[in-house]
N, C-alpha and C positions, 0 to 999 in steps of 0.2 A: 504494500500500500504506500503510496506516495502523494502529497496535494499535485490536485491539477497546474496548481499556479502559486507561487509564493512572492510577495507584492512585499519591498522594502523600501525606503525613502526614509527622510529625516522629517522631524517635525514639521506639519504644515503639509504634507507632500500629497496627501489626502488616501491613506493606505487604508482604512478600515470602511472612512464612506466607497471607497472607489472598492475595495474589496468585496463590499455587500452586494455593490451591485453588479460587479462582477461573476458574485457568484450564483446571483437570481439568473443571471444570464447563462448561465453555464448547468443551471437545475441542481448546483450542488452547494453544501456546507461552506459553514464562512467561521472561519475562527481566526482569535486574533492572542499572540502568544502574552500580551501585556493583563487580558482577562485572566489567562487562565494563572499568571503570575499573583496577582491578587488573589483568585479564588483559592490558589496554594499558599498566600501568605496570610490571607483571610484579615489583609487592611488594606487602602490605595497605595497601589506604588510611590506618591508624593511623604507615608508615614514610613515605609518601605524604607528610602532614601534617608529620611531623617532620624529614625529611629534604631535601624539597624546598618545604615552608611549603605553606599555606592556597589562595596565589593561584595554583600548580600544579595544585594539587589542582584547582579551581575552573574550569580551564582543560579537563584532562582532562572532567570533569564537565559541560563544556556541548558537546564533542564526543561523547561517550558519549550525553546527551541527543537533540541531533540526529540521530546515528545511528540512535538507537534508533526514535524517531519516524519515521524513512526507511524502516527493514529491516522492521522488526517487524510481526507481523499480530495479534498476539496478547495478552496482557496484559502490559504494561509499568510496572516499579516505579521511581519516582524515587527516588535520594537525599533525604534530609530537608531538604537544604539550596537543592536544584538549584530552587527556587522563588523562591532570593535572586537571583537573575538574569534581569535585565531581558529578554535574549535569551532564555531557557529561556520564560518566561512569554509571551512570542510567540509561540514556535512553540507551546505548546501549545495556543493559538488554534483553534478548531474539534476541537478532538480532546474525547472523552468522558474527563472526566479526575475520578477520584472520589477526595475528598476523606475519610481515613480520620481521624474527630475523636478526640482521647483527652486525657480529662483529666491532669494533673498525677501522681494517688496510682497509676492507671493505667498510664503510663507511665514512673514512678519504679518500681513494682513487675516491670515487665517486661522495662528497660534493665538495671537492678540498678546494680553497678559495674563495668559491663563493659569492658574496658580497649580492643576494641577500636573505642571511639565516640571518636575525639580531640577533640572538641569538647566533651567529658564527663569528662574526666580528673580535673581541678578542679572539687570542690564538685560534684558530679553533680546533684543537687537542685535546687540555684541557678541550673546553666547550663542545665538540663533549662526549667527554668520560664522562665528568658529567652528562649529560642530558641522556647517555645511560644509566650511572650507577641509577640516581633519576627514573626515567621513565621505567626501565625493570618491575620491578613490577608491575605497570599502568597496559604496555600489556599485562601483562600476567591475569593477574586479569580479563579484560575485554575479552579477547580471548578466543573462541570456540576451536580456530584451532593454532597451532604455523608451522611458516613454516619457516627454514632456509636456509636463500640466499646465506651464503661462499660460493663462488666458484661456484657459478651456471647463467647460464644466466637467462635473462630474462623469454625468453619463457621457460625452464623449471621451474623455478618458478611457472610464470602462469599458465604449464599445472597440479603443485600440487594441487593450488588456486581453478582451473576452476573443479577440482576434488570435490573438498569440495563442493563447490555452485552447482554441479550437479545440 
């Protein structure tokens, strides 16, 4: 068993709206590995981060990963981050994994200030832009497919995505 489609991108990139409906389009399951991260730490990823620090979090996150790549048949969304992990980017070795691109003004407009990004707390702009600038290479490394979001809705997005995972 392997997901049809595994949808990564940085904050903003729109990996779980574009995932869903991705995967209405494709008649299959949509899971996102940052739920099932909560549902295994049984509090938000934002208490996650502050309570038990980063390398917790990071830990959960790359079991979450492998699981997810085991169980799933369906569309699978990564974390933003789960690409900074040498083991994550192995396994995702042979899997169809699409790469959702978003500029900066794009994903500053979509993240907002939203409290619940911990990596974003501080300066959201600045750490928006660092983590795009560290992490572009990640997705793209890891990526079958690249697909750019400027200026597009959702559902066209999805219906690039739903193209790929044919």
């Amino acid at each position: 068993m392997a997901p049809r489609v595994v949808v990564v991108g940085p904050p903003g990139a729109g990996k779980t709206t574009v995932g869903r409906l991705v995967a209405r389009r494709l008649g299959v399951g949509f899971r996102d590995t940052d739920v099932d991260i909560e549902r295994a730490a049984g509090k938000p990823i934002s208490d996650i981060f502050i309570e038990d620090g980063e390398p917790a979090f990071r830990e959960l996150e790359r079991d979450a990963v492998a699981t997810g790549l085991a169980e799933h048949d369906g569309v699978l969304a990564l974390g933003g981050g789960a690409v900074g992990s040498e083991h994550n980017r192995k396994l995702l070795a042979g899997h169809l994994v699409v790469f959702l691109d978003v500029g900066l003004a794009d994903a500053v407009s979509r993240v907002g200030l939203n409290r619940d990004r911990p990596l974003l707390l501080e300066s959201p702009r600045a750490q928006l832009k660092r983590l795009l600038d560290e992490r572009r290479p990640l997705y793209l490394d890891v990526a079958a497919v690249t697909v750019d979001t400027g200026g597009r809705t959702p559902d066209d997005v999805a219906d690039e995505v739903a193209r790929h995972a044919g």
